[in-house]
N, C-alpha and C positions, 0 to 999 in steps of 0.2 A: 229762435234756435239757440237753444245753451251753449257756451263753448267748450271746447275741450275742456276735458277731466280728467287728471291722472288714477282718481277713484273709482272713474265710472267704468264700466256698469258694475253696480254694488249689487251682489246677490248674497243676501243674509245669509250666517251658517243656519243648517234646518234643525241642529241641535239646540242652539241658541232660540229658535221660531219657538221650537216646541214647549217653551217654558212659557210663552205668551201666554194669559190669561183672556176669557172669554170677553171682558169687555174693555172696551177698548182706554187706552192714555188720556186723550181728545176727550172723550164723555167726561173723564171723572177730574181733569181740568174745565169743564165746565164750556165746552166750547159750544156753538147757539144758544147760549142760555141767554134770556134776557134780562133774570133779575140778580142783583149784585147779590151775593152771600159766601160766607168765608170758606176759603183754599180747601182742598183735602190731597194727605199726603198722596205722591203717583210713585215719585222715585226718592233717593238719597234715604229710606228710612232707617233711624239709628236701629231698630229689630227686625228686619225683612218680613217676619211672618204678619207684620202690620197690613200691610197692602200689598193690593191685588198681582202688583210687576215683583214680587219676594224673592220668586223662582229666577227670573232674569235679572234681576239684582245680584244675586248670590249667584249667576253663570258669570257676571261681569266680573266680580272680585276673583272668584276661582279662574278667571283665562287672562287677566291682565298680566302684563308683564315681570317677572320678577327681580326688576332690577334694583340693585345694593343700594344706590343714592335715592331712589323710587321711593325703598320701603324703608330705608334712613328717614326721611322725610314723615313718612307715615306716622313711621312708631316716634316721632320727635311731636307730631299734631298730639297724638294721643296720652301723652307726656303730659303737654302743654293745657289739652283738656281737663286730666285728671289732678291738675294741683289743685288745691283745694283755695278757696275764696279768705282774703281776710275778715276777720269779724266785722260788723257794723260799729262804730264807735259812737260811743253813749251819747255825746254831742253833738248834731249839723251844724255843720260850718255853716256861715252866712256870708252870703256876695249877694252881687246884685244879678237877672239874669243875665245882662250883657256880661258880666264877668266871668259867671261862669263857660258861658261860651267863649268868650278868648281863651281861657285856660285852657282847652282843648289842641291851641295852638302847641302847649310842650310836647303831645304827642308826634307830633309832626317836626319840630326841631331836632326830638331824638332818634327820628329815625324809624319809629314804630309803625308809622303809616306816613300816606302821603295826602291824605283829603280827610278834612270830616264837615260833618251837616248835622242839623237838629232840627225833629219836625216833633208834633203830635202824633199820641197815638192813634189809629182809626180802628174800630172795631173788625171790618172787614178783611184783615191784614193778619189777625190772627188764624193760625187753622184750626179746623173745627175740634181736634181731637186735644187741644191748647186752652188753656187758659191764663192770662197775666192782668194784673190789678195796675201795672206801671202806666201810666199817661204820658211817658215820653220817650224815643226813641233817637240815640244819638249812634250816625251813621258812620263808619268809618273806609274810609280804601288805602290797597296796600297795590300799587302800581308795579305791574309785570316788564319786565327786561323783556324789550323786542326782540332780539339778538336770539334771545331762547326760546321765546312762546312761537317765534313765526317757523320754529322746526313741527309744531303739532300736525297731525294728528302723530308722527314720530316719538317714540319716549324720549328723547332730549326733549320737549316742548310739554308734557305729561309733567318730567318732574318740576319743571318751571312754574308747571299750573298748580302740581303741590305745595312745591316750595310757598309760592303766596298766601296758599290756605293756611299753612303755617304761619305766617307773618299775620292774616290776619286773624285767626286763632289768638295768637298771643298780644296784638292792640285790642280785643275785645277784654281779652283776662284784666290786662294792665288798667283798664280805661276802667272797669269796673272795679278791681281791687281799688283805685285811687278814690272812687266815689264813697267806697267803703267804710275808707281809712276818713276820709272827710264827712262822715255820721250818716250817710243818704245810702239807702239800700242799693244796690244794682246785677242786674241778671245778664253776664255775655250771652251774646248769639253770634254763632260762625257757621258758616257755611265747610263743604257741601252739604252737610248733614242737615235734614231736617229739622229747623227750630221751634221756637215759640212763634214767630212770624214768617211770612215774606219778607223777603229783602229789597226789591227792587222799588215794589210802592213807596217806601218809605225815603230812601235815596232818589228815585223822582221829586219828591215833596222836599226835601232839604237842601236841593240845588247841585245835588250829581250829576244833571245832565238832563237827555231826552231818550227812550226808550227807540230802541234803533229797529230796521225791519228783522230784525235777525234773532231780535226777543233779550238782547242784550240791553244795557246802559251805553248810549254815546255820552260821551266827556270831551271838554274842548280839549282841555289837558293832556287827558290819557287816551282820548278815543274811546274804545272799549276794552283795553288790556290793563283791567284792573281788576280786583277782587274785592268782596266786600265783607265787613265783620257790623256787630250791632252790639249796643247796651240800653239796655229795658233800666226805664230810672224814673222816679218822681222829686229828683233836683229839676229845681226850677231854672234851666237854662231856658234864653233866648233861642227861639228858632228860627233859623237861616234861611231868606227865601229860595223859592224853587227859580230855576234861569231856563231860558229856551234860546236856542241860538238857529234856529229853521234846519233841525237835522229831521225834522218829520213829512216834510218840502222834498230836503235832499233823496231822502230814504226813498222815497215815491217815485223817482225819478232813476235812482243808483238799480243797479242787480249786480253788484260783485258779488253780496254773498250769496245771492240766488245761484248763480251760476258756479261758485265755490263748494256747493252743497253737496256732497255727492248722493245722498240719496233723495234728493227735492224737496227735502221739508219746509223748505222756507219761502212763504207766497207771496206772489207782488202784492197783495192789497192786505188791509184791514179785515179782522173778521171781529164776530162779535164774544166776549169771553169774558161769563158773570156778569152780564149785564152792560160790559164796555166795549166798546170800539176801539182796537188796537191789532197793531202788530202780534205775529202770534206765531209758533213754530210748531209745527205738526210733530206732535209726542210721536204717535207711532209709526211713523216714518225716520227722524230723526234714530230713536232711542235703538234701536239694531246695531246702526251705524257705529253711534256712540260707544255700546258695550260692546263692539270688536276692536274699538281703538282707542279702550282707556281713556275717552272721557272726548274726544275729537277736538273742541274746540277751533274748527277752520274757516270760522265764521269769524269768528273776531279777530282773527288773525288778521283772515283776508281784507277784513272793513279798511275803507281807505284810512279814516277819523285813526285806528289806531298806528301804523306810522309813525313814528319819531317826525315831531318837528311844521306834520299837514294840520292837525285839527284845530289848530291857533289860524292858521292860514286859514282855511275854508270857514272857520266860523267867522273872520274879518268878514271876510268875501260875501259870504252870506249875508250879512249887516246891510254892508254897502249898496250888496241889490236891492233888500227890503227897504234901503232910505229910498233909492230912487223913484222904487215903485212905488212908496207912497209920498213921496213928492210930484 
């Protein structure tokens, strides 16, 4: 039995319904599919009339909120988007790749972001309508102020969730302008917007964390109340391993965000999607929700892991059970 909900019962507006497109989110994310093959866009498309959900894309933007600091933030992303790149300079620098990869620490000192990671690139990461010649992928996160996100689905917590995309909008520009400037080509990718990649495969593989039931990133660190940014590069950095601290154990076990949900998208088990077995949130159930409230976020809210101060704590705790039990 779910517990009380101040959301529920959610009854979709039928204005918003009737932009739905005949086939369904779930299909064209790929859900029972068995064989892995690359993403195809569903939602965030930088031109709506790309895909199928356009119509309900474009009811989202036309009904969201229109508040000053909201669309300050907005037109500040789109700012941040449109500066243009420094040139590539005639010479690559030379380090080694560990070096490169510490250097990634000044972003992090200055402020620009709070995590970064480096993996390879994998074919299947790209989406289908994408293509990039880069073989590396340097991950970046810009960690959400509790205090604001935990007002979501509310617009004080909306512009929180902006705010960040901002921040990391602007560590992706930075991180690649400096690649630039040190002779090595590089291509930012930011979210929400539709990229050249996925995000989340790629910050699994670089040691962001473990994929939460909720279809987010758990972080010991941050929990889930982070954002992500990326740069597409063929600098030869070192890549960071991937870490598991048993949030896939916990998750199995937890239902805050299930019961946080208000329209049920989010299922207690595993289902299979492109060919993997994972955590997985019901597109068309969720995405309703979502475009009447500006983007909801009350999943990662609600996750314990995100918290100020628990997800250092429960990943200890988690350790210590796993020595026992295999002791």
């Amino acid at each position: 039995m779910p517990k009380p909900n101040p959301y529920r019962p959610f009854t979709p507006d039928p204005e918003m319904l009737a932009c739905c497109p005949e086939v369904t989110g779930n299909s064209i994310n790929g859900l029972g599919e068995g064989d892995i093959r690359r993403p195809s866009m569903v939602w965030w498309a930088p031109n709506p009339d790309d895909i199928e959900f356009g119509d309900m894309q474009r009811w989202f933007y036309n009904h969201e909120p229109k508040d000053p600091v909201l669309m300050e933030h907005r037109a500040r992303r789109a700012e941040i988007l449109a500066a243009p790149l420094p040139d590539v300079a005639p010479e690559p620098a030379q380090r080694s790749p560990e070096d490169w990869t510490a250097a990634l620490n000044q972003f992090i000192e200055s402020g620009d972001c709070e995590m970064t990671g480096v993996t390879g690139m994998q074919p299947h990461w790209v989406f289908e309508h994408q293509e990039t010649e880069f073989g590396t992928v340097i991950m970046l996160g810009v960690q959400h102020d509790y205090e604001e996100l935990k007002h979501v689905p509310e617009t004080r917590g909306g512009i929180e969730v902006t705010y960040q995309y901002c921040r990391a909008a602007e560590a992706a520009k930075k991180v690649a302008g400096w690649l630039r400037q040190q002779g090595w080509d590089a291509d930012p990718v930011t979210g929400p917007m539709v990229g050249k990649i996925l995000m989340i495969p790629p910050a699994l593989e670089c040691g962001f964390g473990e994929l939460g039931k909720h279809g987010s990133l758990i972080n010991k660190e941050f929990g889930s109340g982070f954002r992500l940014g990326a740069v597409l590069t063929d600098a030869p950095f070192a890549h960071t391993p991937k870490r598991e601290f048993g949030v896939d154990g916990f998750c199995a076990n937890c239902r805050i965000c299930e019961d946080a949900c208000p329209p049920f998208a989010i299922s207690p088990d595993k289902q299979t999607v492109r060919g993997v077995d994972r955590w997985y949130v019901d597109f068309d159930k969720c995405i309703p929700f979502f475009a009447e409230t500006s983007g909801c976020a009350i999943c990662i809210a609600a996750c314990p892991w995100t918290r100020p101060g628990v997800g250092m704590n429960l990943a200890a705790k988690l350790a210590r059970r796993a020595a026992q039990q295999a002791g």
